[in-house]
N, C-alpha and C positions, 0 to 999 in steps of 0.2 A: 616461379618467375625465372624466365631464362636472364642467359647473363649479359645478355646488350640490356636487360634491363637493372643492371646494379647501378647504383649511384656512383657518379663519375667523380673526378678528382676536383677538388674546388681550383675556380678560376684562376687562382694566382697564388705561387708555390708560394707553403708558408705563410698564406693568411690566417689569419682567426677565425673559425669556424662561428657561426650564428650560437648563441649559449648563453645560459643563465647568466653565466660569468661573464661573458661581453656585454650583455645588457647590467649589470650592475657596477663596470666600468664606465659604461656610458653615465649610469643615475652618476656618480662619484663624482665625475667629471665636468657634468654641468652643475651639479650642488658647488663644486670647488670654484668653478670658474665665477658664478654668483659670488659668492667668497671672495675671490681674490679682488673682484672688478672693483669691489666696493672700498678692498685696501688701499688701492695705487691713488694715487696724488699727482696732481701736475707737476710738480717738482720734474717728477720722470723725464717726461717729455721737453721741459725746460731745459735737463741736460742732455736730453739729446739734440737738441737744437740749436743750444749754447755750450760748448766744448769749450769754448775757448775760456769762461770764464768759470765754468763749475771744475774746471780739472788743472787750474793755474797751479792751483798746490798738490800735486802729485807727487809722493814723497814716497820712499821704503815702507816709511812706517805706516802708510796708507794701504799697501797692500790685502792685507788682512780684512782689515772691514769693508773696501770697497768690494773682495774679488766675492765674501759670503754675504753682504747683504743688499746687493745694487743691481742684479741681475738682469734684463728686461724678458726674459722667455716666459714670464706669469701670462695670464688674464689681463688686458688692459682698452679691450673694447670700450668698456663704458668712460673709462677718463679720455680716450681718445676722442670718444665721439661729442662729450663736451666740448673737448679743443678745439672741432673742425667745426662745432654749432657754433661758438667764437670767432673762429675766423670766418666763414660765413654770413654771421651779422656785422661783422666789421668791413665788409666788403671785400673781402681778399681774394676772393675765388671770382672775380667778376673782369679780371682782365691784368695787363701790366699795369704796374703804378698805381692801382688804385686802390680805395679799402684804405684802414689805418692801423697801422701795429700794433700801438700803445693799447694793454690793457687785452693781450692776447700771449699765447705762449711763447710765439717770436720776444714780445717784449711787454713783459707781467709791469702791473703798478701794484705798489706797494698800498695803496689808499692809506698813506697820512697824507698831512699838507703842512704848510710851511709859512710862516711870515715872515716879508723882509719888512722891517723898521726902517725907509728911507726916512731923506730928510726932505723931500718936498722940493727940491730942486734938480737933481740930475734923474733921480730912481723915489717914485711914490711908495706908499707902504703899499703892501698888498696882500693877499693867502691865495695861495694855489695849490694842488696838487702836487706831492712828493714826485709823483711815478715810481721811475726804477733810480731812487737815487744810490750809489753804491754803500757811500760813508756811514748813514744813517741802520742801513745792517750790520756793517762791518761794526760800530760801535754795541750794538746788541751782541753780539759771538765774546766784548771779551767778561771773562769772570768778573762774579763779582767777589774782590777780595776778603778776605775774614777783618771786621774793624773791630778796631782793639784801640776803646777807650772808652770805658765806663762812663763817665763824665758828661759826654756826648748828649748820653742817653735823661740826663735829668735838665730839668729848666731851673733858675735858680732859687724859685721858691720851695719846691721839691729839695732840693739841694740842702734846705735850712731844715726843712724835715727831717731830710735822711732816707727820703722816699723818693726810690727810683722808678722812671715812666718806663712803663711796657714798650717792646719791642715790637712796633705795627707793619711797619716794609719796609725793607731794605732799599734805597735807590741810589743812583749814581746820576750825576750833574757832569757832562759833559761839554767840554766848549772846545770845538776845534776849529783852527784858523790856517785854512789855505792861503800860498801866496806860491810866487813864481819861486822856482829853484835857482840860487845864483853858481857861479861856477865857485866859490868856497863852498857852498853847501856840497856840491857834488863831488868835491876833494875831498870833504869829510868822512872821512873811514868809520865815524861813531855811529853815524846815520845807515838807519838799513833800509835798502832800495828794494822796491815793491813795486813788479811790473805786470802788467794784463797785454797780453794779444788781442787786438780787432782785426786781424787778418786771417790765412788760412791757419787751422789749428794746426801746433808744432810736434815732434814727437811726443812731446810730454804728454799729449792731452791724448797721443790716439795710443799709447804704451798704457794710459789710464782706462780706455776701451776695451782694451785686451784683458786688462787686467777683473776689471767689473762684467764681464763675460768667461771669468776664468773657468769657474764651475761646469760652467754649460761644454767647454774647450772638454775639462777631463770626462767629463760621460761622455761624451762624442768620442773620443781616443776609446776609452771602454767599451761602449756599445762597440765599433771598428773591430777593436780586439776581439772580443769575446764571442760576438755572434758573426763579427764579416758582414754586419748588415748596411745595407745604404740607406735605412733610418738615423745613422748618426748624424746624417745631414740636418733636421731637425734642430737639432742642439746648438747648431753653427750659426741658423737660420738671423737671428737677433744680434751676433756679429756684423755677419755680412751687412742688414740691414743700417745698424750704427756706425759703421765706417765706411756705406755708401754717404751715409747723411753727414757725417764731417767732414768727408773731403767733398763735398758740395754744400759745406754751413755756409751761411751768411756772416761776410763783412759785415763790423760793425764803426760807428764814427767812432772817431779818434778825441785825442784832446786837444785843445784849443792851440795854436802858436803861441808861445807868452811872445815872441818876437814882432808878430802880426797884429796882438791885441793891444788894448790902449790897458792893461791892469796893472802897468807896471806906475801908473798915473792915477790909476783908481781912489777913491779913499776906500775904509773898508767901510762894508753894511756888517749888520746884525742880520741874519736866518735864524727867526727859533722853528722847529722843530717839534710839530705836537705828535707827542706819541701819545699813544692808550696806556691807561694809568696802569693796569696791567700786563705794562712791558718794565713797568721800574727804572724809568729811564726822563731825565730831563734832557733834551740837546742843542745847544744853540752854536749853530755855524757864523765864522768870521771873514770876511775877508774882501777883496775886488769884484763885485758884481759877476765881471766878465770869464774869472773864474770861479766861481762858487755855483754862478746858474748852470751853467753844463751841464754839471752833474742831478740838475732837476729837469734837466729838458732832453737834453738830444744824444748827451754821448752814451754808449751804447746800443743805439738804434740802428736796426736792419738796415744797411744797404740797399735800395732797392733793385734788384733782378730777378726780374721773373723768373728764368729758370732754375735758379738757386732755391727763388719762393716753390715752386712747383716740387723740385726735388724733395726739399724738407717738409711737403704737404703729402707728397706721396710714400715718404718714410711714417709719417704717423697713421693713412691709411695700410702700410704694409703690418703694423701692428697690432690696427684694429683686426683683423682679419687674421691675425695668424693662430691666435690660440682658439677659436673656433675653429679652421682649418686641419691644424693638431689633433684635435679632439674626434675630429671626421675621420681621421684617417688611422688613428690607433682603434676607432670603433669598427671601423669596416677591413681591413687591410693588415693592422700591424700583428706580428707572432704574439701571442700570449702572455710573453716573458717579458717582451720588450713593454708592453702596456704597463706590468707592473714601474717597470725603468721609468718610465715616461711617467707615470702618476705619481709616484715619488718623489722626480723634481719637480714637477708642478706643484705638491705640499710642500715642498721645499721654500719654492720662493715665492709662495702665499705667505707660509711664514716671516721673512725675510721682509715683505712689503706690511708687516704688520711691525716690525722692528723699527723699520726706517719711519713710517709714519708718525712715531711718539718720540723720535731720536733725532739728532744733528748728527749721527757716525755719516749718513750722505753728504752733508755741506762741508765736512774737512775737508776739502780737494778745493774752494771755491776761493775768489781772489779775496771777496768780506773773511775769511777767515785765517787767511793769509796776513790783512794787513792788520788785523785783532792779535795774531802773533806776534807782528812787529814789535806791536806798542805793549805787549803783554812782558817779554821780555826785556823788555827795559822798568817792570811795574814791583814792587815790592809785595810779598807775599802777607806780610798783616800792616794794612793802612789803618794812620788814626782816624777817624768818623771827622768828617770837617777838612782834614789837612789836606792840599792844594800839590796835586801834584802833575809835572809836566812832563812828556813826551816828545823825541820827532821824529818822522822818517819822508824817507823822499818818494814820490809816488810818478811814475809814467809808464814806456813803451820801453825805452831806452834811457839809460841813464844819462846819456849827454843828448838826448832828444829835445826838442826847444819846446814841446808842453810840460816837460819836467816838472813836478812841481814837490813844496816844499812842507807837508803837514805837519802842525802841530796838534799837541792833543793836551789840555788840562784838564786834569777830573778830580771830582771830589766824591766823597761818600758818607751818606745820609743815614740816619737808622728812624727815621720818620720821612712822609710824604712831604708833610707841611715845612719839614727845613730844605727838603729840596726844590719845594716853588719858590721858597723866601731868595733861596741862591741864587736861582735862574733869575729871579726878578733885581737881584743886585747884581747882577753880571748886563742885563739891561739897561740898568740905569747909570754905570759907570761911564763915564766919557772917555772916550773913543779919539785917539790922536789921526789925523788921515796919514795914511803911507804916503814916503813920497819916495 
């Protein structure tokens, strides 16, 4: 064989040659990518859509678990393409304004529902859907404290025995009652102020971007370093992505004017709150219709702009699409070396979405768990079973903002199911003086 006929240089310096070994990166990487697709959760995509409220508590000490286990550079085709089969059927993609948010990633419903106990003259009773109410999560984030009273635990015929009833669930009876914040409440130095953004997201939330992309930052610097290669771009890729998509989130509504509303007239309603017996949780909401419904209905709901919509629909397509992408291009294209790099974080944060999946370390960053601290820190660390105890803090945008408002929280703790329907039902039946 003369030597115009030797085999010539491959196409592109420093690609991976065809080899056993690239085909069982390739088998590796779609068995993974199956793998990972199956781990991710909408959660994901929730925070990348919603910055403003999954990252209100962005704090030092979040650091650590957001920067190793919130990553987005995995597999997330297949929970994508759920989201966009959602919006889809909810009509989003059919034009401006049209289609409906509620019960989509822009804006999840919770599926409990709610009854108001009117009285048949201003507000009828009714049950509706929870949707996205905030309070109703934030009371599930806080602990449940160690109850420390034996006593609790027996009825009084037992009691005469000397035989104590079994420990069946632990629950908590919750009753909080919104009202407007007045300006002594907001002097109040005791009271801790708890605020959400529905505008464009602030540093805090795009410092918490950086941070939950940290990982992916340092192998980019390394790969840079080590090889000089322009594959570190890769790694950046789901950066750029999430802080295209926050600085084009969506506005969300605000809170009501107590100025503008008639609540400061209101009497109060009864909201209970059904949760699934499986959350251990009793919840009955208090207070002015005009502020309590809000938070069942509208506030936090998308702004409507279509190009805001469009942008954050084509941040979830840019995801669907990238780790297939990845995967094409460390098979055909990338050095040898670099595949192992690249496969490595990709088990990485397979891993990592199989952590978050069975864990709340993602929802520390969120405003429910923000305002669970609130009320946590003002809560004693062993409560007796039964005893009655109260909380408050103030909640808005701004603290001298005219939606201001003013939460209280009473809670009790149960060490059976059946004394916490008994409570909720004598918290119903107590009569109710109107605000005035």
């Amino acid at each position: 064989m003369s030597g115009s006929d030797s085999p010539s240089a491959t196409p592109i310096e420093g690609a991976a040659a065809s080899s056993p070994v690239n085909n069982v990166f390739g088998a590796l990487g779609s068995v993974l990518g199956y793998i990972g697709a199956e781990a991710s959760t909408i959660l994901t995509l929730e925070r990348l859509l919603w910055p403003q409220r999954f990252y209100s508590n962005f704090q030092l000490r979040s650091v650590l678990p957001l920067s190793l286990l919130t990553p987005m550079g995995g597999p997330m085709h297949k929970i994508g393409l759920v989201a966009m089969d959602t919006l889809f059927q909810h009509g989003l993609l059919k034009g401006s304004g049209q289609g409906h948010m509620l019960g989509t990633v822009f804006f999840s419903q919770q599926g409990w529902t709610y009854t108001m106990h009117g009285d048949g003259v201003e507000y009828e009773s009714h049950t509706e859907p929870l949707r996205n109410c905030l309070w109703a999560r934030a009371l599930t984030y806080i602990a449940m404290p160690k109850l420390y009273s034996p006593s609790a635990t027996r009825t009084p015929d037992q009691t005469e025995k000397g035989a104590s009833q079994p420990l069946r669930a632990r629950v908590a009876v919750s009753h909080l009652t919104i009202a407007a914040a007045t300006a002594a409440d907001k002097n109040d130095r005791r009271l801790s102020f708890v605020s959400e953004d529905v505008n464009t997201p602030d540093l805090r939330a795009f410092a918490a971007i950086f941070t939950s992309e940290l990982t992916g930052i340092i192998v980019a610097l390394a790969v840079l370093i080590s090889w000089r290669s322009a594959w570190a771009i890769l790694w950046i890729v789901p950066l750029i992505i999430r802080l295209f998509s926050a600085i084009l989130s969506m506005q969300r509504e605000d809170l009501l004017s107590n100025a503008s509303s008639s609540s400061s007239n209101d009497p109060t309603y009864d909201f209970e709150i059904h949760c699934p017996q499986s959350d251990g949780n009793f919840m009955l909401f208090s207070g002015p219709p005009t502020l309590v419904l809000q938070f069942f209905r509208h506030y936090g709901h998308p702004k409507r702009n279509r190009y805001r919509e469009i942008s954050q629909i084509l941040a979830i397509v840019l995801f669907i699409c990238l780790f297939p992408m990845e995967l094409l291009c460390s098979i055909l294209w990338m050095p040898l070396d670099l595949q192992y790099v690249w496969l490595s974080y990709q088990i990485y944060v397979v891993l990592a979405m199989h952590v978050v999946r069975y864990s709340h370390f993602s929802n520390r960053t969120t405003t429910e768990v923000k305002i669970a601290e609130a009320f946590r820190r003002q809560m004693c660390t062993n409560c007796n079973a039964g005893a009655e105890n109260e909380y408050s803090i103030l909640f808005g945008h701004s603290l001298d903002g005219p939606g201001t408002l003013k939460v209280t929280l009473s809670i009790t703790y149960h060490n059976r199911y059946k004394e916490g329907q008994e409570c909720l039902q004598n918290l119903l039946n107590r009569s109710v003086e109107p605000q005035r």
